[in-house]
N, C-alpha and C positions, 0 to 999 in steps of 0.2 A: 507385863506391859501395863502402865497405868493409861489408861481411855480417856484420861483427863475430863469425867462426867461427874464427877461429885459438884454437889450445889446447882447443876444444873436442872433444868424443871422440867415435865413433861406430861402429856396427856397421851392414855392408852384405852381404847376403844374395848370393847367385847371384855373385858377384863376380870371379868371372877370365875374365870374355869380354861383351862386346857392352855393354848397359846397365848392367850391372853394375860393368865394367870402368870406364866413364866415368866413373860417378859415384864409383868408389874414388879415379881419378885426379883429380878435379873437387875434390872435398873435401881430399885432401891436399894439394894446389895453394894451399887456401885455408890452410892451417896446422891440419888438422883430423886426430889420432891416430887411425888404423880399424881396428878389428879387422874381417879381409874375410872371409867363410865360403865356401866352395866345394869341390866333388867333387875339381876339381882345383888345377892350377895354383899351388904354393903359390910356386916359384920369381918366377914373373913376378909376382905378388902380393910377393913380399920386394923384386922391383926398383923398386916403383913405391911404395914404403915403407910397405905396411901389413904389420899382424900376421896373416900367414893361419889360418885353421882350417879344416883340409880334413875335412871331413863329411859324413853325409849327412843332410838337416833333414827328409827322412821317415821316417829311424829312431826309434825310439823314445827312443835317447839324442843324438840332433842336436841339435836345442836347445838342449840344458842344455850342451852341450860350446861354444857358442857364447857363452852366457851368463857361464860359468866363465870366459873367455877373456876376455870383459871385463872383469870384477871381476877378475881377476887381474891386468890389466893398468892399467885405471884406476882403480878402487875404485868408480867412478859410469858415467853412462852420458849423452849429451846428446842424442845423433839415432839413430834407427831409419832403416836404409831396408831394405824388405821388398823385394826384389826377384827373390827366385829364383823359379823358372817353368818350364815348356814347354809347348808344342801341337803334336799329331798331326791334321794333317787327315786327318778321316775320308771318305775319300773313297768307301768303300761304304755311305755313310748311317748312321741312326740302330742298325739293326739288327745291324749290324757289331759295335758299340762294346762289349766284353765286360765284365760285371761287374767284373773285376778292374782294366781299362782305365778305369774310372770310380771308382775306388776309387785306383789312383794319379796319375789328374789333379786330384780334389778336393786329394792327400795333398800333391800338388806345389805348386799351383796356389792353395790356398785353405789347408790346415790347418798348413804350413810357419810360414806368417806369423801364425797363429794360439800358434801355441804357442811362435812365439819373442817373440812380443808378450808374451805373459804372464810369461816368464823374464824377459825385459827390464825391464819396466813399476817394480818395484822398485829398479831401478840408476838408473831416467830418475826417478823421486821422491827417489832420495835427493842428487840434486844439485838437489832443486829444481824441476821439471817440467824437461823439452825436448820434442821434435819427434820424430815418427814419420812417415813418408812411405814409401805402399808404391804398388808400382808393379800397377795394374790394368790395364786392356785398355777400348778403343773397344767391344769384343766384351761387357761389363759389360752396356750399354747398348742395342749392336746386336747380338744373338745371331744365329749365323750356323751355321746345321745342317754345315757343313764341318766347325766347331772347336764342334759340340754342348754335348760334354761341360767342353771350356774355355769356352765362354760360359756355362755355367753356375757353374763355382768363381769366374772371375771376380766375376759376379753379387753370387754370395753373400760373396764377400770384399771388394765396396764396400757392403755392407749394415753387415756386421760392423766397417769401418771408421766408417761415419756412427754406428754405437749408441755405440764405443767413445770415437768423441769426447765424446759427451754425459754419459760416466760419471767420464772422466779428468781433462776441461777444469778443474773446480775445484781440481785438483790441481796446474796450470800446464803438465801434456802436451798437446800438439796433436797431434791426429790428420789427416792430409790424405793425399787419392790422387789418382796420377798416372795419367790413361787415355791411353796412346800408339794411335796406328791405326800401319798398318805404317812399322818402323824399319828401318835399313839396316844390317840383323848376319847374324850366321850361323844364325839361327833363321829367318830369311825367307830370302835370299837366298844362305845356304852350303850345301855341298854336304848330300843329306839335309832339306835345309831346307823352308819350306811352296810354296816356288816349283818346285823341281824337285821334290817329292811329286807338286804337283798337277798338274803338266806331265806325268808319267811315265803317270796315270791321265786325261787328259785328251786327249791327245795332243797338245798341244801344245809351245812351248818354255816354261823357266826366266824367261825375258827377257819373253815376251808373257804370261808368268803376273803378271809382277810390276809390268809396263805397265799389265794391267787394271786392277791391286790399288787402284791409287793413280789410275786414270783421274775417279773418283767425288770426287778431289777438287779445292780453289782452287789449291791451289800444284802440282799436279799433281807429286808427288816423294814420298820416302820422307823422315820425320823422321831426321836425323839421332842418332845415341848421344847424341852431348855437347850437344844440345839438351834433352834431358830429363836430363842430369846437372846442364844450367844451374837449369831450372828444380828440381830438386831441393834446389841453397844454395840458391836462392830460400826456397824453404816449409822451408829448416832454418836462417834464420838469425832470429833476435831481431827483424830489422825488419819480421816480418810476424808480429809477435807476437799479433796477435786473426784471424787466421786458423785455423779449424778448421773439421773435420767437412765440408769441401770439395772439389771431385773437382776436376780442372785438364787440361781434354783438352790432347793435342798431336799433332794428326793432319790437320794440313792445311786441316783444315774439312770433314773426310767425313761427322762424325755432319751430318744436316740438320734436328734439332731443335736447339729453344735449349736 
């Protein structure tokens, strides 16, 4: 099936490791120009041919440094993908979690993609609407006092997504999100990661951390990166053109509601 995405342009958030990385690689694969944003890695982001912008999108000037990059580089704008993030399990509970720890996981987690949505939103109208596709979490959905404070940005940043659809759609932007349960990167299962955190406070291992993770589900496995970068062209190309305002799990079949 051609996605009819060649030549088309895009900016992709958290970009030089795990989901991020996929879907830069995913989309250039397809003939798609990316300017990629990330803390680091601008190197491996120039090998796999995007325009890096190494930033940070909780400072106050992230964003716009993002923004800038693409108008400088394409004059327009066609795909959003939101996808920077982190989670810290909390593994001493709710009371642990410090104001300021709740203030940088909203900033990560939920106001990133808020504020680069709004810098954006005038580069994706003035080519005419495109596609914005931001990556949420299973945790949206299922809040899990582990990742407290991350099921709740999540939360709030698939609400923020479904309003945004309903305000832009006439404009020809679609808004859709991606809810993954656990992936197979370095945020689950690399060093530091939520499987050796939780093994370290648990006593368990890294291995039987990450066997539970995924026991709750049909395909009994970790989604892979470049299965959510698949479905990513999916919802960024033209042929799903009356698609919005959609959440699109990919998690094995763990949530147990429809």
């Amino acid at each position: 099936m051609d996605l009819r995405l060649s030549g088309k342009t895009a900016i992709v958030t958290g970009a030089s490791r795990g989901i991020g990385l996929a879907v830069t690689r995913a989309l250039i694969e397809e003939g798609v120009r990316v300017v990629a944003a990330a803390r680091q890695g601008a190197d491996e982001l120039r090998e796999v041919g995007a325009i890096p912008v190494i930033t940070d999108l909780t400072a106050p000037d992230g964003p716009a440094a993002v923004a800038e990059a693409a108008a400088q580089a394409f004059g327009g704008l066609d795909i959003l993908v939101n996808n920077v993030g982190a989670v810290r399990p909390r593994t001493g509970g709710f009371a642990t979690v410090t104001p300021q720890e709740w203030t940088a996981t909203m900033a990560v987690n939920f106001l990133a993609a808020v504020h680069v949505t709004r810098l954006a939103l005038p580069l994706l109208t003035s080519q005419g609407g495109g596609s914005i596709i931001t990556i949420s979490s299973v945790n949206a959905a299922l809040p899990d006092p582990l990742v407290i404070d991350y099921s709740a940005a999540k939360a709030a940043l698939a609400s923020f997504c479904k309003a945004l659809s309903k305000e832009v759609g006439p404009n020809g932007v679609r808004v859709n999100t991606i809810s993954p349960g656990p992936v197979a990167t370095d945020l689950w299962l690399g060093g530091g990661g939520v499987a050796e955190t939780v093994a370290a406070a648990a006593g368990g291992t890294p291995e039987s951390v990450a066997t539970a993770a995924v026991s709750g589900t049909a395909t009994g496995r970790f989604t892979e990166p470049g299965e959510v970068a698949d479905l990513v062209l999916f919802l960024a190309s033209p042929r799903t053109g009356n698609i919005t305002g959609a959440d699109f799990a990919i998690d094995g079949g763990l949530k147990p509601t429809l």
